[in-house]
Backbone and ligand atoms as CSV (ligand in chain L), in Angstrom:
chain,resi,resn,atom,element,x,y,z
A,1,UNK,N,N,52.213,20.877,-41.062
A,1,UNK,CA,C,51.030,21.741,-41.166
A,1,UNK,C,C,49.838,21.116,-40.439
A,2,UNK,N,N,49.733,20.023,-40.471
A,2,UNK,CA,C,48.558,19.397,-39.983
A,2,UNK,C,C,48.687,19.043,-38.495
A,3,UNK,N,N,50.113,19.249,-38.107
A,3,UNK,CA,C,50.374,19.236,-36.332
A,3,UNK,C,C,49.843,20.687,-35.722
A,4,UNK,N,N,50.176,21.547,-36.855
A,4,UNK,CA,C,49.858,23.133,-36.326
A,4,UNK,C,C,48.513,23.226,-35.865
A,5,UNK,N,N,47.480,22.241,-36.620
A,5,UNK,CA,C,46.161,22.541,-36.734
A,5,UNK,C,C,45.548,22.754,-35.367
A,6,UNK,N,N,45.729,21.495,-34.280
A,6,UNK,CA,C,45.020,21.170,-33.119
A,6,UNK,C,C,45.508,22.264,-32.457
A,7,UNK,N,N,46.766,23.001,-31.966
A,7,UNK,CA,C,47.028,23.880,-30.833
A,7,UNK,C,C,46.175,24.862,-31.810
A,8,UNK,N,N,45.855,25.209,-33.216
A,8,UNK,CA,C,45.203,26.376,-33.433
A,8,UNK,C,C,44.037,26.707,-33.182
A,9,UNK,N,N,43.209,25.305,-32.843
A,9,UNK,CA,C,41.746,24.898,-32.658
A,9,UNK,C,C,41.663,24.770,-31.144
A,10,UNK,N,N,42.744,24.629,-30.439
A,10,UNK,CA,C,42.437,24.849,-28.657
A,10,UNK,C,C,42.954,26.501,-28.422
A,11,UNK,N,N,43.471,27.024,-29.685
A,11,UNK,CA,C,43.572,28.737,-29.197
A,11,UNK,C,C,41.766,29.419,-29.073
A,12,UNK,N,N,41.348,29.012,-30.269
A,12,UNK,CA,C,39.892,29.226,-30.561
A,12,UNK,C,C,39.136,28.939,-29.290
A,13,UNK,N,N,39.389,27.706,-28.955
A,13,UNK,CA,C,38.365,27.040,-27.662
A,13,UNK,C,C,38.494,28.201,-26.404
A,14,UNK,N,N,39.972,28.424,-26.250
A,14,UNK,CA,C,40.362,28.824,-24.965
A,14,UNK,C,C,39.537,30.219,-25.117
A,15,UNK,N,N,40.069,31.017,-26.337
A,15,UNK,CA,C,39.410,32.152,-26.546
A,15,UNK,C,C,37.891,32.110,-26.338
A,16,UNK,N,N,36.835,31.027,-26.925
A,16,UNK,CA,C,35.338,31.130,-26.839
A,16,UNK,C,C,35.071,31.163,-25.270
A,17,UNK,N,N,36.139,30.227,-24.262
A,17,UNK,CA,C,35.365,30.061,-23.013
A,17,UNK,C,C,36.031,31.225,-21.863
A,18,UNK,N,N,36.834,31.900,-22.655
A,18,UNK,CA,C,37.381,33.333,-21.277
A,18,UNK,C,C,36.371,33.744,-21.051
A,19,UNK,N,N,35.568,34.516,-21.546
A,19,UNK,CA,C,34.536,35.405,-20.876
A,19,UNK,C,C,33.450,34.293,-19.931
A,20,UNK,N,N,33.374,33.277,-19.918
A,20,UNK,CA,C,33.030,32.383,-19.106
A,20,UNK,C,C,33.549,32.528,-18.134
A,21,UNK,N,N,34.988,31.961,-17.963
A,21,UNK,CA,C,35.662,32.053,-16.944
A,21,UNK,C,C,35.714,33.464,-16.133
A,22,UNK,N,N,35.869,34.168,-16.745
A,22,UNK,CA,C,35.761,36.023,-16.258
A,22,UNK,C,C,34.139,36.382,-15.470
A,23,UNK,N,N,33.746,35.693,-15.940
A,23,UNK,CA,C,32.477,36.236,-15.118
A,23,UNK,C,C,31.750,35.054,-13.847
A,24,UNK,N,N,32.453,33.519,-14.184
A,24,UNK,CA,C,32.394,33.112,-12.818
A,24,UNK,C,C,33.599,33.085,-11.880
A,25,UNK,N,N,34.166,34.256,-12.421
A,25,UNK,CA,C,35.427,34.262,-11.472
A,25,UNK,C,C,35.222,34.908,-10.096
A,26,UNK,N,N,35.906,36.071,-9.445
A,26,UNK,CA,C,36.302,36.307,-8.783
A,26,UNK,C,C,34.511,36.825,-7.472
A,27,UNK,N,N,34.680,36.911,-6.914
A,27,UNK,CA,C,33.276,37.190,-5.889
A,27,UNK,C,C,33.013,39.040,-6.137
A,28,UNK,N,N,34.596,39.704,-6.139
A,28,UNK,CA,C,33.823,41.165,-6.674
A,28,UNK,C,C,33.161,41.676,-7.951
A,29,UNK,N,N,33.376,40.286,-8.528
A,29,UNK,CA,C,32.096,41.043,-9.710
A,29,UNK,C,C,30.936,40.038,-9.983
A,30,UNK,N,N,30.384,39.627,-8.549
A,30,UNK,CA,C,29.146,38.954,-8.457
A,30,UNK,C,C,27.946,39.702,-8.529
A,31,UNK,N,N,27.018,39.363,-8.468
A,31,UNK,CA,C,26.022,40.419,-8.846
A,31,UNK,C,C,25.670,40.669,-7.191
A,32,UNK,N,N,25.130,42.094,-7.098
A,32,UNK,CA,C,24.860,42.482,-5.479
A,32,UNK,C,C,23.371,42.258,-5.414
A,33,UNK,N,N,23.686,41.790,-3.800
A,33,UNK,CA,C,22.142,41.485,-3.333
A,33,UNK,C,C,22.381,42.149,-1.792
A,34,UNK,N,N,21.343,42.504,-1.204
A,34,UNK,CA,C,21.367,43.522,0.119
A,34,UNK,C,C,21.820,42.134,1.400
A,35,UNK,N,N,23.043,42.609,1.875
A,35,UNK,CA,C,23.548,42.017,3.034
A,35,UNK,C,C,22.300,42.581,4.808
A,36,UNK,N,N,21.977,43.749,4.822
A,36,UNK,CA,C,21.075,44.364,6.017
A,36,UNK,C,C,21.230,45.823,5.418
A,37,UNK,N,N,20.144,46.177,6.510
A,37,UNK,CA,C,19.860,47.461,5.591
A,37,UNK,C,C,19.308,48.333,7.269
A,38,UNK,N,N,19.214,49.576,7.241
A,38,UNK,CA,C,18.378,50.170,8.244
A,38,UNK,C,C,17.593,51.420,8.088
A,39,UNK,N,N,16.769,51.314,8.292
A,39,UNK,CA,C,16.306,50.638,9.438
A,39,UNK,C,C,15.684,48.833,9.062
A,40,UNK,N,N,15.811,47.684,9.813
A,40,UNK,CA,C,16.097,46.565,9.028
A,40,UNK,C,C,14.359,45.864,7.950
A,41,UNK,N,N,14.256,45.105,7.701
A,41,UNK,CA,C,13.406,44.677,7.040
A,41,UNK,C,C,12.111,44.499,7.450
A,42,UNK,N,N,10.977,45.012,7.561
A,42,UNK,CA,C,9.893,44.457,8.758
A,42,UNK,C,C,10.097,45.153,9.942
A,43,UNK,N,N,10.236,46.404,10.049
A,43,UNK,CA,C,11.363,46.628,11.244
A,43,UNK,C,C,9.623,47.743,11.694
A,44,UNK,N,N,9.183,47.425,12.838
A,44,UNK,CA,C,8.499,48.379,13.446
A,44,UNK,C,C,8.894,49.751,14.743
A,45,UNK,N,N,8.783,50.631,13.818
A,45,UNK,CA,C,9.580,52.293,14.633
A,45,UNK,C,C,8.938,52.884,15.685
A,46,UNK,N,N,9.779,53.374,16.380
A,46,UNK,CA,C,8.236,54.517,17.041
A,46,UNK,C,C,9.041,55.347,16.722
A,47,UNK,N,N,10.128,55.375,16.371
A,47,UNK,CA,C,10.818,57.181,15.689
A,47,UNK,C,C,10.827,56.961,14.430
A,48,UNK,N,N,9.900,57.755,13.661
A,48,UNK,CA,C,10.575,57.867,11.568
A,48,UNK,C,C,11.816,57.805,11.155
A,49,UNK,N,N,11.807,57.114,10.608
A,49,UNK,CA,C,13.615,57.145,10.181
A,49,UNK,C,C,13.953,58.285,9.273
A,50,UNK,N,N,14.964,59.197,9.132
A,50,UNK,CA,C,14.883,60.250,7.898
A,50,UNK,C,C,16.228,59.451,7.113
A,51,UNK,N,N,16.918,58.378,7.578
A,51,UNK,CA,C,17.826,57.918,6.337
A,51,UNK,C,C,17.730,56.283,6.368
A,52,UNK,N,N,17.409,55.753,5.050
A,52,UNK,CA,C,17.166,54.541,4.735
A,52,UNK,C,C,18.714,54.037,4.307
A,53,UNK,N,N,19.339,53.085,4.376
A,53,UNK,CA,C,20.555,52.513,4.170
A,53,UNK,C,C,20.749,51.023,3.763
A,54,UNK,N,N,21.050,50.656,2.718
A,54,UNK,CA,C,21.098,49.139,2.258
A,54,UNK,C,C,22.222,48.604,1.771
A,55,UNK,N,N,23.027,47.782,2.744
A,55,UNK,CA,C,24.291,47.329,2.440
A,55,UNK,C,C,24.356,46.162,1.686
A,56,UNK,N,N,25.190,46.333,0.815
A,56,UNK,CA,C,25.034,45.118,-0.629
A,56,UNK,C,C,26.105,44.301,-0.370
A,57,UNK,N,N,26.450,43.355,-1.215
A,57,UNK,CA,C,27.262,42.307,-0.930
A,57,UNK,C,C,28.436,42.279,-2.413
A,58,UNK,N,N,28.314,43.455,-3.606
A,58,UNK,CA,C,29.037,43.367,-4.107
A,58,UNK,C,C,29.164,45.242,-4.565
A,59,UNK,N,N,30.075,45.307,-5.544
A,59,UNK,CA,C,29.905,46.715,-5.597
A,59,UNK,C,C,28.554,47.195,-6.740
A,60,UNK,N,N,28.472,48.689,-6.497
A,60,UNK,CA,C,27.350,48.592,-7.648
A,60,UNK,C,C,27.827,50.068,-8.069
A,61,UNK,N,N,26.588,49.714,-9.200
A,61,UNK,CA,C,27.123,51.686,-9.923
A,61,UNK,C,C,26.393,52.643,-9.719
A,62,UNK,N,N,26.676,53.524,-9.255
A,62,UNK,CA,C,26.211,54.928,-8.682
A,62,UNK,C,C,25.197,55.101,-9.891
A,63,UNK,N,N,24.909,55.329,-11.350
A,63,UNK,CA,C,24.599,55.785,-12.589
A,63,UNK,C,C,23.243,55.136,-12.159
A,64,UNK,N,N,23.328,54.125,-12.109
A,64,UNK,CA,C,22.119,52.571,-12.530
A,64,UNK,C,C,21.393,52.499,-11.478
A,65,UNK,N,N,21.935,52.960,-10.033
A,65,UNK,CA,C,21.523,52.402,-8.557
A,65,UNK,C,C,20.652,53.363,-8.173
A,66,UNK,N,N,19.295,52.909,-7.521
A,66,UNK,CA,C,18.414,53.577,-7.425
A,66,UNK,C,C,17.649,53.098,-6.028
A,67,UNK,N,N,16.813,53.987,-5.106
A,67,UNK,CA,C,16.529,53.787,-4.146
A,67,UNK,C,C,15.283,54.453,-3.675
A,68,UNK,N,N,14.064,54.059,-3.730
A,68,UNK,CA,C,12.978,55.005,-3.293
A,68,UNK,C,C,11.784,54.283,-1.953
A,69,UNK,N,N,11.264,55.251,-1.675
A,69,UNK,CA,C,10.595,54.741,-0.565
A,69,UNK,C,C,9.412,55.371,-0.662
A,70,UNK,N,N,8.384,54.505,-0.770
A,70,UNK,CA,C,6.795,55.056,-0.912
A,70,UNK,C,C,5.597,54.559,0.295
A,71,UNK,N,N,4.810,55.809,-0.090
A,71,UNK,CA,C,3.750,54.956,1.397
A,71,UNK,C,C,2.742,53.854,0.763
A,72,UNK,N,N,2.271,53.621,1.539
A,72,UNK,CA,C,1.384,52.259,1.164
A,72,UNK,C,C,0.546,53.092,0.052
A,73,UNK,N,N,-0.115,54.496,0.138
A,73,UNK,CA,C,-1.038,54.776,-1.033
A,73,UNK,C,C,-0.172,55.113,-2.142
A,74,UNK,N,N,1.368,54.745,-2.202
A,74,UNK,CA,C,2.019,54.933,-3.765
A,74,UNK,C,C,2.684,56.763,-3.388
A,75,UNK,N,N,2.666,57.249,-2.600
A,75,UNK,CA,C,3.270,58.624,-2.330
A,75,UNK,C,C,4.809,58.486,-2.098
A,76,UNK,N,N,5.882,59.147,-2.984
A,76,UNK,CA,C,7.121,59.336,-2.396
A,76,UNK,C,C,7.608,60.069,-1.650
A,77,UNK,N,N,7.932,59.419,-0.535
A,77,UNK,CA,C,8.435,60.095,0.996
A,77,UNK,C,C,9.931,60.366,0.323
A,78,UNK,N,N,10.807,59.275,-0.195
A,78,UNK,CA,C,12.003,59.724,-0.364
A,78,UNK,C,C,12.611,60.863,-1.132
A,79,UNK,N,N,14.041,61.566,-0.486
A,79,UNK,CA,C,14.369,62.430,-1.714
A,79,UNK,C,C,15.226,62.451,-2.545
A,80,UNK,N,N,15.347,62.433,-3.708
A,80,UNK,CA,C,16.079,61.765,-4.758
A,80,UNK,C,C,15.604,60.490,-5.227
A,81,UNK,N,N,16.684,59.905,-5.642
A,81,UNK,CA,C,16.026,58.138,-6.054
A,81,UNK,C,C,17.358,57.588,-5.568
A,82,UNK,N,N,18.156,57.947,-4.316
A,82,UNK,CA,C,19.123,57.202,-3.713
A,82,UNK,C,C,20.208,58.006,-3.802
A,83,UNK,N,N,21.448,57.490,-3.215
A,83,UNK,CA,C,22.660,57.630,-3.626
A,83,UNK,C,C,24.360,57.089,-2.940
A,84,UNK,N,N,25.014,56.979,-3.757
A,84,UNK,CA,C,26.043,56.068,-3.160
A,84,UNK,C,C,27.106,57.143,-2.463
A,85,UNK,N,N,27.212,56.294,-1.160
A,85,UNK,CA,C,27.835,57.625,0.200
A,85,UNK,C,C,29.324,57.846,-0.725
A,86,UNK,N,N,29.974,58.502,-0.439
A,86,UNK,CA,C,31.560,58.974,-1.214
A,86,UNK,C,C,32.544,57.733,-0.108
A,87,UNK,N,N,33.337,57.366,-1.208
A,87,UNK,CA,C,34.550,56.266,-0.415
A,87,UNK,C,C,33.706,54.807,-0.573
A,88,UNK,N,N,32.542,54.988,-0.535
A,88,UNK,CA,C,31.500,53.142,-0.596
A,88,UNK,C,C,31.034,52.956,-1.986
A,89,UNK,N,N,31.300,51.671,-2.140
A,89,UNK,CA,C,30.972,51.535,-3.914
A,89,UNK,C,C,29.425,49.818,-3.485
A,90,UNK,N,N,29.771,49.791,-1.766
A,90,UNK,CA,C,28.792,48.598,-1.813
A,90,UNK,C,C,27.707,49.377,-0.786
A,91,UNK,N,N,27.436,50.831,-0.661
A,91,UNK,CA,C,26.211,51.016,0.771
A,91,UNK,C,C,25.124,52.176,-0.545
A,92,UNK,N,N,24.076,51.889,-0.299
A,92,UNK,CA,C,23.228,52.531,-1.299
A,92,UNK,C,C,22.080,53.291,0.074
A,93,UNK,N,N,21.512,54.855,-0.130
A,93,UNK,CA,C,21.055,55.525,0.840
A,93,UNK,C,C,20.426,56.127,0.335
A,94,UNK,N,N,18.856,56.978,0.880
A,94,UNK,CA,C,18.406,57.706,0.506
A,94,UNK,C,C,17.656,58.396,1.563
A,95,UNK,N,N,17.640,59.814,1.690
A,95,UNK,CA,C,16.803,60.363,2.996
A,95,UNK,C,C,15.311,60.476,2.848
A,96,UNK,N,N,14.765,60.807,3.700
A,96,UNK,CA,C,13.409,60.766,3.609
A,96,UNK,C,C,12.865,62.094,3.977
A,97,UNK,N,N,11.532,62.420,3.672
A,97,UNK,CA,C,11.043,63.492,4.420
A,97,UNK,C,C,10.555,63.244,5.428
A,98,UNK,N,N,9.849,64.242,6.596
A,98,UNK,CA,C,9.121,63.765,7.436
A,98,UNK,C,C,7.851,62.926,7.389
A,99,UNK,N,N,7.555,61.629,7.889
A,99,UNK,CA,C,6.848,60.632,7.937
A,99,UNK,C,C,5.959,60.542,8.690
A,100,UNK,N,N,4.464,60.003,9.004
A,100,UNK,CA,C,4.017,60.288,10.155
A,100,UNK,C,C,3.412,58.254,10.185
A,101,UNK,N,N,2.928,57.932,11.437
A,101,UNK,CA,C,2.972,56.538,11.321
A,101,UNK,C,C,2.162,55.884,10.122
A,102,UNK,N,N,2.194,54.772,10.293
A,102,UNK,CA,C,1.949,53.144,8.758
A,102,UNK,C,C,2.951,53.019,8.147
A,103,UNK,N,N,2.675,52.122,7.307
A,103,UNK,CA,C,3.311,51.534,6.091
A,103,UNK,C,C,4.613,51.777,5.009
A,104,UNK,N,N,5.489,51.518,5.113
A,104,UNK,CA,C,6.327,52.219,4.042
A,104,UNK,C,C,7.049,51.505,3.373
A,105,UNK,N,N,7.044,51.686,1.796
A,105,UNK,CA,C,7.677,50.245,1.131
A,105,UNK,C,C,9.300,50.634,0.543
A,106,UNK,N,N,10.150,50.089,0.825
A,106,UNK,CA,C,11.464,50.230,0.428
A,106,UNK,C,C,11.877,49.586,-1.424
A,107,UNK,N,N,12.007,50.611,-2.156
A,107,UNK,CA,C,12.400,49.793,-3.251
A,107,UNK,C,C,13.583,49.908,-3.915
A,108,UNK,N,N,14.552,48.949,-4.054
A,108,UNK,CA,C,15.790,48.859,-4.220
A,108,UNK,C,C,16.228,48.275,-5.944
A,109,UNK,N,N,16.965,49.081,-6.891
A,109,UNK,CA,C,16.951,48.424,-7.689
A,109,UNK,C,C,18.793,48.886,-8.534
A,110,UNK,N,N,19.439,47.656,-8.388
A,110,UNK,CA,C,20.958,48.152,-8.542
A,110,UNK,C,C,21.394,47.137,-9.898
A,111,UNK,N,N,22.353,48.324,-10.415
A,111,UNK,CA,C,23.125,46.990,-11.613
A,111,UNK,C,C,24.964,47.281,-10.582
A,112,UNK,N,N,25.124,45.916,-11.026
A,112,UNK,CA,C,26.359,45.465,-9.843
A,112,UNK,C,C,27.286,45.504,-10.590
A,113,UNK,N,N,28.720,45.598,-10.700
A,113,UNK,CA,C,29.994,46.159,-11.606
A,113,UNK,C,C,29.926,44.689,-12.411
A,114,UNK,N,N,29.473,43.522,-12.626
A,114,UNK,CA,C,29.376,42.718,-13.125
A,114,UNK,C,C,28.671,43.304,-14.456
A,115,UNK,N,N,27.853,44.122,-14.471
A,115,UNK,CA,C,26.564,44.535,-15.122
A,115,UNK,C,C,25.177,43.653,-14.871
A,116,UNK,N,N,25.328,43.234,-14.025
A,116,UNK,CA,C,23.596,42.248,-13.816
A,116,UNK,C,C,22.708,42.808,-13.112
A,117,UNK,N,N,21.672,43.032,-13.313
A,117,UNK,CA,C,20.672,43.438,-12.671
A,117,UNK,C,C,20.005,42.783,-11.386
A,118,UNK,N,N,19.762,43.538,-9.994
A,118,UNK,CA,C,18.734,42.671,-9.274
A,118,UNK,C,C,18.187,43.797,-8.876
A,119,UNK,N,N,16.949,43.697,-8.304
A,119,UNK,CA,C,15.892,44.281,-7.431
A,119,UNK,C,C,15.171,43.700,-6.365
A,120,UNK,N,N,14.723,44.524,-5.758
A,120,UNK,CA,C,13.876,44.071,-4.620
A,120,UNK,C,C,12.782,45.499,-4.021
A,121,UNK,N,N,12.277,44.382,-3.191
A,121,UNK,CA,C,11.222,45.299,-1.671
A,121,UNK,C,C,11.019,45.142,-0.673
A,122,UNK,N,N,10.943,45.708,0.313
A,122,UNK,CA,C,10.508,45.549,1.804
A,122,UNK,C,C,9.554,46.594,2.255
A,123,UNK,N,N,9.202,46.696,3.260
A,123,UNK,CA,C,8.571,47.318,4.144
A,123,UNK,C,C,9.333,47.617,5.564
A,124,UNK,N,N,8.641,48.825,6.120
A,124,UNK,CA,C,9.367,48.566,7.433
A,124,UNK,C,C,7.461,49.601,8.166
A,125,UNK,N,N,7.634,49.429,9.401
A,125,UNK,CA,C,6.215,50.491,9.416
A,125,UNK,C,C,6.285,50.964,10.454
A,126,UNK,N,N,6.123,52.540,10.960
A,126,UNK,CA,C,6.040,53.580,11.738
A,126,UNK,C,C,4.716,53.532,12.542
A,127,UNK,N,N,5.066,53.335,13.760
A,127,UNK,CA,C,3.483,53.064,14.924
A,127,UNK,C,C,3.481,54.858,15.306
L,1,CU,CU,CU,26.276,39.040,-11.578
């Protein structure tokens, strides 16, 4: 009885540290962060872009994933709040209306099949 004890106390261990192991495992369920995007970061236009595009580095969820684009005075140019193209679980998009030149801030905010949250912003600006 008292030999049984230790393999019963490394079943316990093994069990407390799986979900450890499960979530620094494999790279597709890392949390996503934007690989390039277009039009790209800082990117100065002389044509308006009407579709914004941000390629991630892991997959994310359509539900959670969100994408908007505002002008410098806080106005939303974009329509919708994003959306994930059909067949891509890692490219996040959203169209725009017509734009006329300055400032425009990109805001990106995704939960990744991991469930972790990241966000971000950029700019890109129309001469
Ligand atoms: Cu993660």
């Amino acid at each position: 009885m008292n030999r049984d004890l230790p393999r019963h106390r490394i079943r316990i261990i093994v069990a407390l540290f799986l979900p450890v192991v499960y979530l620094a495992g494999p790279p597709v369920f890392a949390h996503a962060f934007p690989e390039r995007s277009d039009p790209h970061v800082g990117a100065r236009l002389k044509v308006p872009p009407r579709l914004i595009t941000i390629w991630f580095d892991a997959g994310i969820e359509p539900v959670f994933s969100h994408l908007i684009v505002r002008s410098r005075q806080g106005q939303k140019v974009s329509i919708g709040n994003g959306f994930i193209p059909k067949g891509s679980h890692t490219i996040l998009e959203t169209r725009l209306r017509p734009i006329g030149p300055g400032v425009y801030f990109v805001y990106w905010s995704v939960i990744a099949f991991d469930g972790h949250h990241t966000e971000g912003r950029w700019y890109f600006r129309v001469r």
